[in-house]
N, C-alpha and C positions, 0 to 999 in steps of 0.2 A: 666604502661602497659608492660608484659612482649611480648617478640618477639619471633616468633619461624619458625622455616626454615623447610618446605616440599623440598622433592626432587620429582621430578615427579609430580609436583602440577598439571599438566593440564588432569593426567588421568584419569581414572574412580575411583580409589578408593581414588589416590589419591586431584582430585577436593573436592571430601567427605568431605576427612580430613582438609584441609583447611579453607573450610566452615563453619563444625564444631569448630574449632577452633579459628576462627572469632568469630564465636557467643557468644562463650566460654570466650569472651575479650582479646587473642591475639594479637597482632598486625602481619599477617601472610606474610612469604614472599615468592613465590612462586617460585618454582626455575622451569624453562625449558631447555634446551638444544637449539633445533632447533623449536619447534613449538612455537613461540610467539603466533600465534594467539589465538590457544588452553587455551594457559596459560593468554591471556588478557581477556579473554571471563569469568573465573576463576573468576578475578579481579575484571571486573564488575560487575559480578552479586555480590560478595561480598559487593562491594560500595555501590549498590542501597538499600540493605539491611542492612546499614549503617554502617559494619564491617570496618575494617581498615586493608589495606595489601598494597604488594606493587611484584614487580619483581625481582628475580636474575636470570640472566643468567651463568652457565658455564657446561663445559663436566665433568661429574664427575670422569670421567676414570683422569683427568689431575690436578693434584694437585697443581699446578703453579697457572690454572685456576682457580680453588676454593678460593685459599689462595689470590689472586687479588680482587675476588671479594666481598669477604667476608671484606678485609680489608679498600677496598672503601666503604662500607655499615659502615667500624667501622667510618672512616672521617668524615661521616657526622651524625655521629651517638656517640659523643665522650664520653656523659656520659650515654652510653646501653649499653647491650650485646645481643648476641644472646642464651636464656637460652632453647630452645626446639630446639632438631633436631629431624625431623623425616625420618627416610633413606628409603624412598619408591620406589625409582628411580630401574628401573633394564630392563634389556633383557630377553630371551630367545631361543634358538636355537637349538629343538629338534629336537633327530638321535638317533637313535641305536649307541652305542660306537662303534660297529665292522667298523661303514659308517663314524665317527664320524671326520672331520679335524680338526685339531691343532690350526688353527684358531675361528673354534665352540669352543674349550674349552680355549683357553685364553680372546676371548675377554669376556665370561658370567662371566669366576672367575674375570677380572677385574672390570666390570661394577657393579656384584651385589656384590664380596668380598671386591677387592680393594678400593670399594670407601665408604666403611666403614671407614675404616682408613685415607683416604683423607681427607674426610668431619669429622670425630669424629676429629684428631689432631686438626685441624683450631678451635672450638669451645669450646675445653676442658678446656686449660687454665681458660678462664675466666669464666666458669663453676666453676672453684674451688676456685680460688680469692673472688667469688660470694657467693661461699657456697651455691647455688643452682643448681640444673638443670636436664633437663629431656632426654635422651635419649631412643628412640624410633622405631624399627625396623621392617620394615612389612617382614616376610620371608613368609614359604609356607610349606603345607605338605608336598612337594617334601621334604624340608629340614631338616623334622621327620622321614619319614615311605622308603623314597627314592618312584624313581615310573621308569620305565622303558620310555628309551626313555630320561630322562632326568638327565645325570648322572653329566654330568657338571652342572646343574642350582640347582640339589639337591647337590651335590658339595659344591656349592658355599653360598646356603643359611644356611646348614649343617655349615658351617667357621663362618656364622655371627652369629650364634647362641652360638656357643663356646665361639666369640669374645666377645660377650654380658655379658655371664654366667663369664668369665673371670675380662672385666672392672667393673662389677661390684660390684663386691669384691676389687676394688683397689680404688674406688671414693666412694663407700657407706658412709665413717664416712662424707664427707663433700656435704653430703644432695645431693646426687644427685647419681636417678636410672637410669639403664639400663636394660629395657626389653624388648620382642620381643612379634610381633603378627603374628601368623601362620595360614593366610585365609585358608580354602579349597575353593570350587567352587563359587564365587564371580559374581554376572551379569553386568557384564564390556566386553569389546569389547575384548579382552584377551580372553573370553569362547566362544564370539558370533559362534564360527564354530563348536562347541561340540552339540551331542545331551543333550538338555536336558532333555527330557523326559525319556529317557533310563536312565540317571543317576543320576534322582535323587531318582531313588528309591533304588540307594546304600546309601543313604542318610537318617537318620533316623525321622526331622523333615521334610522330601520329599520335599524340593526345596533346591535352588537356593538362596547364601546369598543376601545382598543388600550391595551397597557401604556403606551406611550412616551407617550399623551397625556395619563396621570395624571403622568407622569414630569415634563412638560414646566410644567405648574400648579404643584407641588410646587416644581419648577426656581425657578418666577419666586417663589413664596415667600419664597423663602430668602436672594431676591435684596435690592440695597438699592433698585431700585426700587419696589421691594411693602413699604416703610418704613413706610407710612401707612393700611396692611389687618392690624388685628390684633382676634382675636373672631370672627372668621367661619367660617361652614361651605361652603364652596363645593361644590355642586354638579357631579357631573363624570358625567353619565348620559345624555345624549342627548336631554333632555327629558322622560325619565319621571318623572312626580311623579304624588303622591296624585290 
């Protein structure tokens, strides 16, 4: 059974993916920050449904934290590895750059850049030992087309897209891709304050995504028939583009 590590496992797209990957035969671990309960609720609907996961806790901004807890998962865990990560976890803290404080743009490039590289270094190694593994990246149209209002979080998904297109050309010969998925309008509690109706007829199939069908891309990623897609930013918006 392979293992694979969501970040943001308790949110709305992130639950998704999880679950999906549960089903899929992962053994999923669901990482939260501060919301346990969120994230155990996750858990057991997984259980009941007779998936196999489990919990990690850490701040992803802190790489100490990661790298502890990652490494008590490896103790009890001596002959596994972690070969899926899915880097879902992130912020936002939209301003107009003119209003925009110093603190708005360092902590979004940490949480959604910085821990890119937190979380990627801790699992890489044994990614390559392994000769397999999947890395997996939820960014955003902010991080293609930019969108006003959000220059730091298009910033910052904008880095992980680079960083992606980058590792991927470095780890490709020893079987293991790196690509990104770029939701547009997702119905998660993240939108719940937007009109929809008004927006989705910038939208070509006229709504509103579903978690489950970022969940479902994501799924076939990580899959070994998706061997031969690594670098890419897929698309997952209904045809909304620039």
């Amino acid at each position: 059974m392979k293992n694979a590590l969501v970040t943001g496992g308790s949110g709305g797209i992130g639950s998704a993916i999880c679950k999906k990957l549960a089903d899929s035969g992962f053994n999923v671990l669901i990482h939260y920050n501060s919301n346990k309960e969120a994230a155990s609720r996750v858990l057991s609907e997984i259980s009941t449904t007779g998936g196999n996961a489990g919990l990690m806790q850490f701040d992803i901004t802190k790489g100490e934290e990661i790298s502890n807890a990652i490494e008590m998962w490896k103790q009890d865990n001596p002959d596994n590895y972690i070969s899926v990560v899915v880097n879902n976890a992130g912020i936002s803290k939209d301003v107009l750059m003119v209003w925009m404080e110093e603190n708005d743009w360092n902590s979004v490039i940490e949480t959604n850049l910085k821990s890119f590289y937190n979380i990627t270094t801790c699992l890489l190694k044994d990614m390559i030992l392994n000769k397999w593994g999947r890395i997996v990246s939820v960014v955003s149209l902010s991080g293609i087309k930019g969108l006003p209002g959000q220059t730091n979080y298009s910033a910052a998904k904008a880095g992980v897209i680079g960083a992606s297109k980058a590792l991927a050309q470095e780890v490709g010969k020893k079987n293991i891709t790196v690509n990104a998925v770029a939701p547009g309008y997702i119905r998660t509690d993240m939108v719940s304050g937007l009109d929809e109706k008004q927006l989705k007829k910038l939208i070509p199939v006229n709504r509103f995504g579903k978690p489950e069908e970022v969940a479902d891309l994501v799924s076939f990623l990580t899959s070994d028939e998706a061997a031969y897609i690594t670098g890419e930013v897929i698309n997952i918006n209904g045809g909304l583009y620039t």
